[in-house]
C-alpha positions as CSV (number, residue, x, y, z in Angstrom):
1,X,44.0,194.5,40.2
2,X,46.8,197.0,40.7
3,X,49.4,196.1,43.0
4,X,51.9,199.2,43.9
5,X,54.7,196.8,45.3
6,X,54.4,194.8,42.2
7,X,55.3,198.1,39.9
8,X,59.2,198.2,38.6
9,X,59.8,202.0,40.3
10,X,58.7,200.5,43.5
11,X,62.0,197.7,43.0
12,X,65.3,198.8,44.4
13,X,68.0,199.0,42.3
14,X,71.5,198.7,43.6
15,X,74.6,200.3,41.7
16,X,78.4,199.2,43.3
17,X,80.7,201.7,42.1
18,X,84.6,201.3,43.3
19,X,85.5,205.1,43.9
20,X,89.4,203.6,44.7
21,X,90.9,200.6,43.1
22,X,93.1,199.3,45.4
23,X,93.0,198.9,49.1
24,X,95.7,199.0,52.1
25,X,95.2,195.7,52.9
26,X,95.9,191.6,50.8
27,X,93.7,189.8,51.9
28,X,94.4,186.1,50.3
29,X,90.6,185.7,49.1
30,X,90.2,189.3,47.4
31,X,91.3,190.2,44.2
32,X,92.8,193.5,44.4
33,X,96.1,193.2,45.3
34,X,96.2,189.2,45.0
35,X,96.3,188.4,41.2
36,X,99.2,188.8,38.9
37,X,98.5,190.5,35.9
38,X,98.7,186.7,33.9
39,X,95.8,185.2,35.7
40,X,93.7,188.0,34.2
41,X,91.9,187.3,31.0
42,X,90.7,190.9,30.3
43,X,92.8,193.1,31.8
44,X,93.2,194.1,35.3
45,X,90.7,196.8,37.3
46,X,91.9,200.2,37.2
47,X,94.1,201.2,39.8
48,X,94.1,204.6,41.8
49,X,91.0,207.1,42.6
50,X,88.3,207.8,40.8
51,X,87.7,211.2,39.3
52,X,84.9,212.7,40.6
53,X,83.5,214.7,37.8
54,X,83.4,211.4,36.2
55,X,81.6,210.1,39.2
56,X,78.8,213.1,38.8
57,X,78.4,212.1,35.5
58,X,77.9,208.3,36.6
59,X,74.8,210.1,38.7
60,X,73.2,212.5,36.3
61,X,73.1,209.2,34.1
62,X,71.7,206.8,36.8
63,X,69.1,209.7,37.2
64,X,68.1,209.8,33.9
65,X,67.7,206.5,33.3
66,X,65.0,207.3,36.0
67,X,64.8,203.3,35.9
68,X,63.2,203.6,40.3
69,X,62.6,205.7,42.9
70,X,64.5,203.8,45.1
71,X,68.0,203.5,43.9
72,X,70.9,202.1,46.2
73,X,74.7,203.4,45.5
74,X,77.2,201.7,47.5
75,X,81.0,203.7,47.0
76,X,82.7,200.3,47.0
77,X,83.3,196.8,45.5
78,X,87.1,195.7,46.2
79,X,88.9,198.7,47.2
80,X,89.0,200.6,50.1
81,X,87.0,204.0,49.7
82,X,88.4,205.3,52.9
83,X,91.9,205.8,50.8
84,X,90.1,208.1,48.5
85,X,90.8,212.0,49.7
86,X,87.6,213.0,48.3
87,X,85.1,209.8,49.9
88,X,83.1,212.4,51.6
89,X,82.0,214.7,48.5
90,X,80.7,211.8,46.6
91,X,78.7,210.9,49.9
92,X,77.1,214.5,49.9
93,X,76.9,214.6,46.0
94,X,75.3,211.1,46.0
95,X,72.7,211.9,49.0
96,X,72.0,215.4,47.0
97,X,71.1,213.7,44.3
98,X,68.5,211.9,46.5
99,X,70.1,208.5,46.3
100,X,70.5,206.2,49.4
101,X,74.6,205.8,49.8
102,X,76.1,202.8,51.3
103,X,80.2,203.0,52.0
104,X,82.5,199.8,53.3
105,X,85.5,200.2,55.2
106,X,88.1,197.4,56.7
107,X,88.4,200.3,59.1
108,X,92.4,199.6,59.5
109,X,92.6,203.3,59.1
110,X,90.8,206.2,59.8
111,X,91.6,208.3,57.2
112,X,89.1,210.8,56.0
113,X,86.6,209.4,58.9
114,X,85.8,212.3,60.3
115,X,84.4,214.0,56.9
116,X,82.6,210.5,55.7
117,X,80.4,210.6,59.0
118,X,79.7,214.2,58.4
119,X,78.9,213.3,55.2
120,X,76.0,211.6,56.7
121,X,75.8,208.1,54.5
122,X,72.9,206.0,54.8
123,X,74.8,202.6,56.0
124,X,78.5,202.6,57.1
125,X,79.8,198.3,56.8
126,X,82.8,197.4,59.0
127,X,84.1,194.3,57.4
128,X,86.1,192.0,59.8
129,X,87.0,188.0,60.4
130,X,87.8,187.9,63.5
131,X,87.9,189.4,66.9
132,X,91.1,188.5,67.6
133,X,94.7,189.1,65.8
134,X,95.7,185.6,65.4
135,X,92.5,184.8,63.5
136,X,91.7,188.1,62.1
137,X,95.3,188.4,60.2
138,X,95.1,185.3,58.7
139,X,92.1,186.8,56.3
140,X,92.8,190.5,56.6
141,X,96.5,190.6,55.9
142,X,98.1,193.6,56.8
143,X,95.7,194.4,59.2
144,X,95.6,194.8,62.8
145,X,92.1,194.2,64.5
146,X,93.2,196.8,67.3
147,X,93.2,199.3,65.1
148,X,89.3,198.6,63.6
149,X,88.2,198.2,67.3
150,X,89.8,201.7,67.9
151,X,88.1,202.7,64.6
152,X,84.9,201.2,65.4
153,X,84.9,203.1,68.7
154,X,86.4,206.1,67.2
155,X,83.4,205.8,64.3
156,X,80.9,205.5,66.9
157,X,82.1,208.6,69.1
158,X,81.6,210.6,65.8
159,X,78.5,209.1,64.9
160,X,77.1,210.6,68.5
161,X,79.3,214.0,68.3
162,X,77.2,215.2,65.3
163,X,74.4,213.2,65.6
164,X,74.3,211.0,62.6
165,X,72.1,208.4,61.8
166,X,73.9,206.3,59.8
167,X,73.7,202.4,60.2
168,X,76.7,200.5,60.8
169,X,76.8,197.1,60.1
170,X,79.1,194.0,61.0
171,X,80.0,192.1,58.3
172,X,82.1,189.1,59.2
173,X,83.2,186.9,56.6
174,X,83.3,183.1,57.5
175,X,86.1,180.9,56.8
176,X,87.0,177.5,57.9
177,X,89.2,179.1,60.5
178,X,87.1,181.2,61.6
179,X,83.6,179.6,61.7
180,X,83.3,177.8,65.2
């Protein structure tokens, strides 16, 4: 008996691709930023912003490979794609090229904001550790949880100006510090 759900192009496939390779903050558990080039056995990431004609060709291959219909692209891994003066053409290109596109922020700036919610991604992640400074620096070095709450309103005041359906999610990251 045929089973639709069970067929591969029904599976979602996920592709992380880091548009910037470094990020404004150093946060102690995250490798960019954090490891000296010695602790590396194959070399460090690259550093820097992705091209973006080398970012379409990424896409026309992902399409075809034609491996699903339902294929995920997220526009980050460890760096901060908000630093990347070109984040919200490779939303638009990614969407054009009917792919769901997921973007991650620290949100300690807002940089580019404007144009990624115009953009229109699919899910917008806010990643945070703490609600307040004394807890939230301790894992987010260098940043200031005033500024993401600032952001976070600021993201959701643009998010109604042009009426954009994008999903934000929360993500807090659990520590020892942090958990109770």
């Amino acid at each position: 008996m045929y089973e639709p759900t069970k067929h591969p192009r029904n599976k979602v496939y996920t592709y992380w691709i880091d548009i910037v390779g470094t990020c404004n903050l150093r946060c102690p558990t995250c490798p960019t930023g954090n490891v000296f080039d010695s602790e590396l056995s194959v070399g460090r990431n690259p550093t820097g912003f992705m091209d973006f004609n080398l970012y379409k060709d990424i896409l026309k291959k992902i399409k075809a490979d034609d491996v699903s219909d339902r294929i995920e692209i997220h526009l980050y891994t460890w760096g901060e794609p908000l630093l990347h003066p070109k984040v919200a053409e490779f939303i638009t290109i990614t969407k054009k090229m009917g792919f769901y596109c997921g973007i991650s922020s620290n949100l300690n700036l807002d940089k580019n904001l404007q144009n990624v919610v115009k953009a229109s991604p699919d899910f917008f992640r806010v990643s945070l550790s703490g609600f307040y400074q004394n807890q939230y620096k301790l894992t987010h070095k260098r940043g200031d949880i005033r500024i993401v709450k600032s952001n976070m309103y600021k993201l959701r005041f643009l998010l109604d100006q042009y009426q954009i359906s994008t999903a934000v999610q929360v993500l807090y990251h659990v520590y020892n510090h942090n958990a109770a």
